[in-house]
C-alpha positions as a LaTeX table, in Angstrom:
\begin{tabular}{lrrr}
\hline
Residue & $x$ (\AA) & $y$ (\AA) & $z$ (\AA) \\
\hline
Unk1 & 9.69 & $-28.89$ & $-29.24$ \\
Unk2 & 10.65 & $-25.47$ & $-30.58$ \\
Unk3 & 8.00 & $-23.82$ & $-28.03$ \\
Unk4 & 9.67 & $-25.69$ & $-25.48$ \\
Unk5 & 13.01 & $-24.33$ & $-26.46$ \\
Unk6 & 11.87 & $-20.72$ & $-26.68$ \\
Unk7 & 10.26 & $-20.98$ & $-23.53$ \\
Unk8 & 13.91 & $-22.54$ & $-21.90$ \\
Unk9 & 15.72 & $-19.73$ & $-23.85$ \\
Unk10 & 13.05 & $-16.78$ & $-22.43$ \\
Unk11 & 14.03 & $-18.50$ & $-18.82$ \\
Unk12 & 17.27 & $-18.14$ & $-19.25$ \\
Unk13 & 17.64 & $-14.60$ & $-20.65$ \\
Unk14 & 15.37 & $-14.17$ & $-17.21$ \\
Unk15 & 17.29 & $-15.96$ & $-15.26$ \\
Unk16 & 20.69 & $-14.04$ & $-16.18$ \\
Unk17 & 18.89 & $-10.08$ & $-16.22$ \\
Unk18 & 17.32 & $-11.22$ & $-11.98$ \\
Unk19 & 18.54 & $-13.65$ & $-10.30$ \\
Unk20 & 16.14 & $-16.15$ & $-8.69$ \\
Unk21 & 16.19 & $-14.09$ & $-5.46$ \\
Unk22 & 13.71 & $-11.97$ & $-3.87$ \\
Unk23 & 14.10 & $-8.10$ & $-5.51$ \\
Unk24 & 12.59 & $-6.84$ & $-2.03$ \\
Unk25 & 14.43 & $-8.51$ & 0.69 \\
Unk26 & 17.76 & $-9.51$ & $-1.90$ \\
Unk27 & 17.69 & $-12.89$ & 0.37 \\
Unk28 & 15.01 & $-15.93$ & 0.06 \\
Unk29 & 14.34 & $-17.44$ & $-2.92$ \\
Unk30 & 11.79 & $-16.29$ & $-5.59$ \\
Unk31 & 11.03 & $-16.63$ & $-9.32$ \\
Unk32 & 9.78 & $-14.43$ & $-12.29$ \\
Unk33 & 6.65 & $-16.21$ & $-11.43$ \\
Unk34 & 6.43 & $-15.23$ & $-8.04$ \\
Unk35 & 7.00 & $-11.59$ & $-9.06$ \\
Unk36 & 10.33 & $-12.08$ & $-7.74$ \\
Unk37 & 8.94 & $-11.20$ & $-4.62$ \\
Unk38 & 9.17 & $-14.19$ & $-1.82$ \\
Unk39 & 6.64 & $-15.17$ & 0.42 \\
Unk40 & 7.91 & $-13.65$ & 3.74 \\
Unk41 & 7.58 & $-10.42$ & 1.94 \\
Unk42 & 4.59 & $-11.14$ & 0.69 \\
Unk43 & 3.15 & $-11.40$ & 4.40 \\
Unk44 & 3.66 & $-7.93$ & 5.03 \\
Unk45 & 1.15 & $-6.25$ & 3.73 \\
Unk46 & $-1.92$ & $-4.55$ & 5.27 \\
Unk47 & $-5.54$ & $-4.96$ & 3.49 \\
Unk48 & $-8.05$ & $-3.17$ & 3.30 \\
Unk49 & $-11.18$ & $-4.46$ & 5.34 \\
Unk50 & $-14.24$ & $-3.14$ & 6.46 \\
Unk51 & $-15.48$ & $-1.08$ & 8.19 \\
Unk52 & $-14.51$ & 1.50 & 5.18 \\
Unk53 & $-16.19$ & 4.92 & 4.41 \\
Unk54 & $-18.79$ & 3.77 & 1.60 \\
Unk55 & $-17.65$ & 6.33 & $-1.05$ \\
Unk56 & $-13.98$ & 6.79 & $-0.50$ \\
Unk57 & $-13.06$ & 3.34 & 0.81 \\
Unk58 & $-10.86$ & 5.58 & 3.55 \\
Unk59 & $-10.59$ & 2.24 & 6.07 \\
Unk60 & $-12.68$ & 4.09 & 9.33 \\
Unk61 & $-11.46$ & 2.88 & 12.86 \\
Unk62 & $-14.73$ & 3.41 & 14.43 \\
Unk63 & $-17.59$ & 3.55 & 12.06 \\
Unk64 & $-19.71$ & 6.84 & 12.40 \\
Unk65 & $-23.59$ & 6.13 & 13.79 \\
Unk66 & $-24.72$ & 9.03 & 11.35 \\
Unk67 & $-23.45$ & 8.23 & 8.62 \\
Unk68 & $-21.58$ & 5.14 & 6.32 \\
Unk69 & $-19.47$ & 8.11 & 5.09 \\
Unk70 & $-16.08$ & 9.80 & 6.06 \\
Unk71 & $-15.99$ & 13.22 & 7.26 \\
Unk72 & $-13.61$ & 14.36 & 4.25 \\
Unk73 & $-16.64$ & 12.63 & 2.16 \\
Unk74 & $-19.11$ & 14.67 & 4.07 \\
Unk75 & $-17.41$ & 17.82 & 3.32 \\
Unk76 & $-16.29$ & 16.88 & $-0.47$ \\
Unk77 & $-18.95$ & 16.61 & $-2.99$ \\
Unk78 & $-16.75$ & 13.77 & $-5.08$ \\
Unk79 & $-17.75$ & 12.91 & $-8.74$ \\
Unk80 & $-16.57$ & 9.56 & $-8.47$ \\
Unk81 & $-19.55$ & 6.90 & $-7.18$ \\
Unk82 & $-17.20$ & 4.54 & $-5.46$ \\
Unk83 & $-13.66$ & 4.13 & $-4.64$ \\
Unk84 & $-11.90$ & 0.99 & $-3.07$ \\
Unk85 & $-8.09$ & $-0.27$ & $-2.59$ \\
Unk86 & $-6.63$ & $-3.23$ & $-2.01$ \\
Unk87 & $-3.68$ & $-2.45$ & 0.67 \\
Unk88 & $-2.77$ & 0.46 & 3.02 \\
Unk89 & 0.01 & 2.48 & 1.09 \\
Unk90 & 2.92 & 1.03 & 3.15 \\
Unk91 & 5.47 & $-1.48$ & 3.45 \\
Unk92 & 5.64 & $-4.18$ & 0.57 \\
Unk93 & 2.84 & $-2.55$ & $-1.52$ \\
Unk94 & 4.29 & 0.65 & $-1.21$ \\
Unk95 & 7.59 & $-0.37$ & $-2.51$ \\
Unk96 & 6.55 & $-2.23$ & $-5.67$ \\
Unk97 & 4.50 & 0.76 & $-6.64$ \\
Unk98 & 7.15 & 3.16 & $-6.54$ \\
Unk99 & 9.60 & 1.17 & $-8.18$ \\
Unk100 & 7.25 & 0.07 & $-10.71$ \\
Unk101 & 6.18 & 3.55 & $-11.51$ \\
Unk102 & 9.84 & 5.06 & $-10.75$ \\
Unk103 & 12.52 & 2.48 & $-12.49$ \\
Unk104 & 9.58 & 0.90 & $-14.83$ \\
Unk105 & 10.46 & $-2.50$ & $-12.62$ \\
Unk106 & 7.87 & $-4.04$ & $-14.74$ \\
Unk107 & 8.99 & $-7.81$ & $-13.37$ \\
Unk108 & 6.52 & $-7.28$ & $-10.44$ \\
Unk109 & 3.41 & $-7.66$ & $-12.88$ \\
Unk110 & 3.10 & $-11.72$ & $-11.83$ \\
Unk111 & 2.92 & $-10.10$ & $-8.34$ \\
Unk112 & 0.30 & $-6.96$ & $-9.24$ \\
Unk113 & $-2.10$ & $-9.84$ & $-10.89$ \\
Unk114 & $-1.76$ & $-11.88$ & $-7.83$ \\
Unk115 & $-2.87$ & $-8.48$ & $-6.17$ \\
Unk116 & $-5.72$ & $-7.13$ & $-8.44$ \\
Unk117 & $-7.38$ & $-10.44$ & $-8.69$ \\
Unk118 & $-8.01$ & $-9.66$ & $-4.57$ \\
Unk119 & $-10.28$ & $-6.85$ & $-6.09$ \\
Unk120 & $-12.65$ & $-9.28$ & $-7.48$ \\
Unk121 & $-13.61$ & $-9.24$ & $-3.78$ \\
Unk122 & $-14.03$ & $-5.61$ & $-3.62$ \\
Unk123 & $-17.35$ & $-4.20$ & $-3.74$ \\
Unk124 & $-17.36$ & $-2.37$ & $-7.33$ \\
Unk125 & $-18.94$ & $-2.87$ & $-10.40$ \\
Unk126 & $-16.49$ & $-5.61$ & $-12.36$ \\
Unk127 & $-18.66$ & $-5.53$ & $-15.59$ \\
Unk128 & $-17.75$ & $-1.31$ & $-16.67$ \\
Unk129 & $-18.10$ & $-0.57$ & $-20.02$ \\
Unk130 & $-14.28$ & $-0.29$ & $-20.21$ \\
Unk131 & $-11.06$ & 0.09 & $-17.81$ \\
Unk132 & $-9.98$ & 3.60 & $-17.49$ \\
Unk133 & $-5.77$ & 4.22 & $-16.50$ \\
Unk134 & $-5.42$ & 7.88 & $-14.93$ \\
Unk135 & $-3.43$ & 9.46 & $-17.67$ \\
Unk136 & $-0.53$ & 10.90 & $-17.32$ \\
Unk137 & 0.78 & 14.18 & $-19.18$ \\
Unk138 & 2.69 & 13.84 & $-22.56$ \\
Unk139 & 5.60 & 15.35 & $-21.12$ \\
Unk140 & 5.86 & 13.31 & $-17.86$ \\
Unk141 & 5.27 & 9.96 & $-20.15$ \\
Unk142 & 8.10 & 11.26 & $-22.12$ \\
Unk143 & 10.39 & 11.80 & $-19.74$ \\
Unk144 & 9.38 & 8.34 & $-17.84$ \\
Unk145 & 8.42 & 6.54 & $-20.78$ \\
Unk146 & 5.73 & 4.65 & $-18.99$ \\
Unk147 & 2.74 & 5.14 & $-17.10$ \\
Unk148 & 2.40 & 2.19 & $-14.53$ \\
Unk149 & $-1.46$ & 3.04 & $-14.76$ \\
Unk150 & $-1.33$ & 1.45 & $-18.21$ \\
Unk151 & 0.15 & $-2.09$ & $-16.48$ \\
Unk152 & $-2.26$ & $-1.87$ & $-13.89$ \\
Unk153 & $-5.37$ & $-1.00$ & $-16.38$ \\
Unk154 & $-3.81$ & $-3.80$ & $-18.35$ \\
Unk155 & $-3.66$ & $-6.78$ & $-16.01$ \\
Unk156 & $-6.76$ & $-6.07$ & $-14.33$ \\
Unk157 & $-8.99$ & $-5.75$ & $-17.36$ \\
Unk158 & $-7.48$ & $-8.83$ & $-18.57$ \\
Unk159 & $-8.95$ & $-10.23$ & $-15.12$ \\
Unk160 & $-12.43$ & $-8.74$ & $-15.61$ \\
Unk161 & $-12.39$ & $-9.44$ & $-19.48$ \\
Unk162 & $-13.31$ & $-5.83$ & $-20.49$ \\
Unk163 & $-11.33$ & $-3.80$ & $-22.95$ \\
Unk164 & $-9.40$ & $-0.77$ & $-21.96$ \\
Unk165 & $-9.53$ & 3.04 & $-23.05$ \\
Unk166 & $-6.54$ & 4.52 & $-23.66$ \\
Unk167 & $-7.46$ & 7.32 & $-25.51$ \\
Unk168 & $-10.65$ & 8.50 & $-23.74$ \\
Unk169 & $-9.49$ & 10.39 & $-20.75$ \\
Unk170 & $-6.09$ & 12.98 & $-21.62$ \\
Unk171 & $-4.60$ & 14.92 & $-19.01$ \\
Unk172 & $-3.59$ & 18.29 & $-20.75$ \\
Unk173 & $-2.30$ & 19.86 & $-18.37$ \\
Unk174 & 0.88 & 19.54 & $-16.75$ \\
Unk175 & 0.46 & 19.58 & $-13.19$ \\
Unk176 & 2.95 & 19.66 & $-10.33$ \\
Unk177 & 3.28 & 16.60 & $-8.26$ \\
Unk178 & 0.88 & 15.90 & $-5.77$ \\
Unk179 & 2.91 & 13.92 & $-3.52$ \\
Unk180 & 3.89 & 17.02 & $-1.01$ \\
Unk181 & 0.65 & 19.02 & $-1.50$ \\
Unk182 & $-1.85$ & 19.80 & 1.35 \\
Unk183 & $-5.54$ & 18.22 & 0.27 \\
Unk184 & $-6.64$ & 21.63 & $-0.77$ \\
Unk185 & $-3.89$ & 22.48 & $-3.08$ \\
Unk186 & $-3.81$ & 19.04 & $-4.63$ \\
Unk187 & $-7.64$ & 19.52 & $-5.68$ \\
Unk188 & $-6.72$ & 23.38 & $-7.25$ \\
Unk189 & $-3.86$ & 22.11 & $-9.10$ \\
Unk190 & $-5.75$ & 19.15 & $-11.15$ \\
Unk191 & $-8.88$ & 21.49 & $-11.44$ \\
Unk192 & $-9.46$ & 21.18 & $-15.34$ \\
Unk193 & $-6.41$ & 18.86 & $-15.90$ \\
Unk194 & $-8.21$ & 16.57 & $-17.79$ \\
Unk195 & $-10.40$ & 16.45 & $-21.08$ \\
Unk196 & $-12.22$ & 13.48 & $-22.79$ \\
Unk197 & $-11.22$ & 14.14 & $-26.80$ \\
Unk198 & $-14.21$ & 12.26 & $-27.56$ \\
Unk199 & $-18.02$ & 12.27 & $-25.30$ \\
Unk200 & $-17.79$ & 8.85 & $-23.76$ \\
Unk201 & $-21.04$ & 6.61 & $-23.73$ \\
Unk202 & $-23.57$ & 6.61 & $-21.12$ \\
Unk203 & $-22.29$ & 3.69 & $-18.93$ \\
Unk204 & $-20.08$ & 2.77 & $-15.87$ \\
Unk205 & $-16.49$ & 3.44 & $-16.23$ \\
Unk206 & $-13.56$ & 1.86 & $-13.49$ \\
Unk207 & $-10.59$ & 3.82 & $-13.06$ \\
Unk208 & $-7.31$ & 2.62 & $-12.50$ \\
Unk209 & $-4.29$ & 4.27 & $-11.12$ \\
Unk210 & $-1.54$ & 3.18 & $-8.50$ \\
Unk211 & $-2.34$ & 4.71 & $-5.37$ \\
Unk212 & $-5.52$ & 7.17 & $-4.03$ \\
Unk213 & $-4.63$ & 9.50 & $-1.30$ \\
Unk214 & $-7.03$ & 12.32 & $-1.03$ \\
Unk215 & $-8.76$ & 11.50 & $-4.35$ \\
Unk216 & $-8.23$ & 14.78 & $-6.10$ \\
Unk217 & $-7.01$ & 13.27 & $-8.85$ \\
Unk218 & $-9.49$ & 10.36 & $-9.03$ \\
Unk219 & $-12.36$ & 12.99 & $-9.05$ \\
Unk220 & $-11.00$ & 15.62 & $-11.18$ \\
Unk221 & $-11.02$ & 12.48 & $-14.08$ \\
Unk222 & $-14.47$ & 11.34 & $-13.06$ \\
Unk223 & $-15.33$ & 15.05 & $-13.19$ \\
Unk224 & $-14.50$ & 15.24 & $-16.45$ \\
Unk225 & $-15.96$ & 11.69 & $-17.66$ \\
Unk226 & $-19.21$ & 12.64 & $-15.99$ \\
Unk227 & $-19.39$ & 16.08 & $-17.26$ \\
Unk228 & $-18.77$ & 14.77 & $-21.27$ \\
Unk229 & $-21.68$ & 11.65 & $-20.88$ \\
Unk230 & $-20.63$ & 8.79 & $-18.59$ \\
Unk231 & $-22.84$ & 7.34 & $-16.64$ \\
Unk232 & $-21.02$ & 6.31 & $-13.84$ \\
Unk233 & $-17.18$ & 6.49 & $-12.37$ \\
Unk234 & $-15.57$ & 4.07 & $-10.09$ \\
Unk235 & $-12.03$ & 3.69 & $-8.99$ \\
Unk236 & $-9.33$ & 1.06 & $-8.21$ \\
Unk237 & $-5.93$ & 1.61 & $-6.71$ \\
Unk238 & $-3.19$ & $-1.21$ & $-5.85$ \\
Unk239 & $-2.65$ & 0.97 & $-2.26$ \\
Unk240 & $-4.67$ & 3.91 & $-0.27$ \\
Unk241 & $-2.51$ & 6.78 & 1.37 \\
Unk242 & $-4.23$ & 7.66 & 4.85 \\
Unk243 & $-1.56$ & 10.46 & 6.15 \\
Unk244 & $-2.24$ & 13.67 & 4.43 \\
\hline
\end{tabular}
C-alpha cells in the first residue's frame, strides 16, 4: 500500500512538471514511460544498416571492392578497434541529444534505453571489461553540471550488466568545441586531451559518448587507454554525424 502511494505521488509530481504530451511534436499523446516522446515521432528516425565501413561504422552507399574500409579509415590510422551507431545524426535523434546534453532534459532516458538496447544488435563486443563515458572537462561539467555521456554509459551498462568507469579516462585539457571544426583541426585540438590517472587492465573497453562525427575524439580517448595498458577500445554513440 504505501509503495503504491509513493509510486501515485511520483506520477503525479510527473504529471504536473510534463504534461502527458509529446516534448518533440507538443501534440499527440505520450507518457514519462514513453520518454515523452510519441510514436509518430518515434518513426522518424534513420538507422544505421549495413553496408557500413568495418572500423568507423561511417554507413557507405556503395561498398568499396578493395576494401571493407572507408577512405577517411584508409587514410587515418584510428586507435579505436571498432566503432558503431545506432541512428544518422538527424531529425528525432538529433534533437533528444542536444537537448539532453544542452538543457539536461534527462526525461528522455525511457526513450535512450529503448534506443541503446537496439545496440545489442550491433556488432561490438557487449561483454568489455567496463563501460567507458567520454569525459568531459572539469570546467565544462561545471558550468553544465552534467555530462549526458554519464546517462548514456549508465543505461547502457545497466543493459549489458557491466560496471562503469568513471574515473579511468580524465580529459585535462580544455578543448574548444568541435562542433564547427574542419576534421583536421578537430584531431589537433584533442591531441593529448586525455590521461588515464590510473594504467587500466589489459582487456576490452566500450566507449560511450552521444554522437561520433569524425572520431577525433573517440580515438584521442582510445589513444590514451591503449597507450596506458588496455587491450582493446570500442565505441558506441546514440547518432553518427556524416557532413563534415
Amino acid at each position: 500500500m504505501k509503495d503504491s502511494l509513493t509510486w501515485s505521488l511520483i506520477k503525479l509530481v510527473d504529471s504536473l512538471s510534463f504534461p502527458e504530451v509529446c516534448q518533440i511534436c507538443h501534440q499527440n499523446h505520450a507518457s514519462s514511460t514513453d520518454g515523452f516522446a510519441c510514436k509518430r515521432c518515434k518513426n522518424n528516425l534513420q538507422h544505421i544498416k549495413p553496408p557500413w565501413c568495418s572500423l568507423c561504422g561511417l554507413p557507405q552507399i556503395t561498398p568499396s571492392i578493395n576494401s571493407d574500409v572507408c577512405n577517411d579509415c584508409i587514410k587515418t590510422k584510428y586507435s579505436f578497434s571498432k566503432a558503431r551507431s545506432i541512428f544518422a545524426a538527424n531529425h528525432l535523434p538529433r534533437e533528444v541529444t542536444h537537448r539532453l546534453k544542452y538543457s539536461r532534459h534527462d526525461f528522455f532516458e525511457p526513450l535512450l534505453k529503448e534506443w541503446l538496447l537496439k545496440a545489442l544488435q550491433l556488432d561490438l563486443n557487449l561483454q568489455p571489461l567496463a563501460v567507458i563515458p567520454i569525459p568531459l572537462h572539469e570546467h565544462k561539467k561545471r558550468e553544465r553540471g552534467f555530462n549526458q555521456s554519464d546517462t548514456i554509459a549508465r543505461i547502457f551498462a545497466s543493459i549489458i550488466n557491466t560496471p562503469v568507469e568513471y574515473n579511468l579516462l580524465k580529459r585535462v585539457t580544455a578543448t574548444e568545441s568541435q562542433t564547427h571544426l574542419s576534421r583536421s583541426r578537430r584531431i589537433s585540438n584533442v591531441k593529448n586531451a586525455f590521461i588515464c590517472p590510473e594504467p587500466p587492465s589489459k582487456r576490452c573497453f566500450l566507449l560511450v559518448d552521444d554522437v561520433m562525427t569524425t572520431g577525433a575524439t573517440a580515438d584521442a580517448c582510445a589513444k590514451t587507454l591503449i597507450s596506458s595498458g588496455a587491450s582493446s577500445v570500442e565505441i558506441l554513440t546514440i547518432t553518427r554525424g556524416t557532413n563534415y
